[in-house]
N, C-alpha and C positions, 0 to 999 in steps of 0.2 A: 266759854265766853261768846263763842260763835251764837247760840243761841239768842242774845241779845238783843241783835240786832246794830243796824247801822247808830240809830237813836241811843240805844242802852251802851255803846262804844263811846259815844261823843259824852253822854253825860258821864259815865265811870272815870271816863281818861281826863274829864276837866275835874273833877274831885282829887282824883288821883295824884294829875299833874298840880293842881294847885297847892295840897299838904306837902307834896314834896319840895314844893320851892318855897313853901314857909321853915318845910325844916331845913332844907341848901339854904334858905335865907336868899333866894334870888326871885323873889315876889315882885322886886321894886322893878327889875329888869323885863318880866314878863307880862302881858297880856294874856285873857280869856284864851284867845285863840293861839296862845303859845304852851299855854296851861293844857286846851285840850292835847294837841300834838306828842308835847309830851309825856302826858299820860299813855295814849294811845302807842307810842311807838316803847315807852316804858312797858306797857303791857305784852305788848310781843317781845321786849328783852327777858323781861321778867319767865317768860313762860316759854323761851329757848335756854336760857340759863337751869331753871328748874325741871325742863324735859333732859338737859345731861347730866342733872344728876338724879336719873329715873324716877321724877314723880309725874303724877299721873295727873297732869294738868285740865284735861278735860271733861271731869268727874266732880271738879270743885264745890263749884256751886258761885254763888253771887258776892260771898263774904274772900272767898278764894281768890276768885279775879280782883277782886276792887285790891286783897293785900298785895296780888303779883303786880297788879300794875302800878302799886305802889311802890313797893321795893324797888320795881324795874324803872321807875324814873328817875328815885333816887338815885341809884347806880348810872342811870343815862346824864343827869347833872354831875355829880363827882367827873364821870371822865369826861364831859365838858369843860367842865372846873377845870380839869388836870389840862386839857387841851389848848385853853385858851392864855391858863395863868394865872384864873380868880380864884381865889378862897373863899371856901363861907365862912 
């Protein structure tokens, strides 16, 4: 995902971060700019999660990252969720 660039970061992780808080259901809470963040820090969970269980995250491709960074926000909302108290 390095490859991207700064640009293809910001758009992947606001894609990313936005499906995820339609499926957490916490869209109404979030902004653009909360949308990106959380993609983008979803995407490096996503893709430390998936390097401990040896896959080979930097061989993916475009379809690769957009799912890690999806997963990975998902998983970054849940333990929000879990941390704050909220349910989706």
């Amino acid at each position: 995902m390095l490859g991207l660039g700064i640009l293809g970061w910001i758009i992947l992780g606001g894609l990313a971060g936005w499906i995820a808080s339609k499926i957490m259901k916490t869209d109404a809470q979030q902004g653009i700019l909360l949308n990106i963040v959380v993609g983008i820090i979803g995407g490096l969970l996503g893709g430390f999660l998936l390097k401990l269980f040896g896959v080979d995250v930097e061989g993916g491709g475009l379809w690769f990252s957009f799912f890690t960074c999806l997963g990975g926000a998902v998983v970054l909302l849940f333990l929000v969720g879990l941390v704050t108290g909220r349910r989706a």
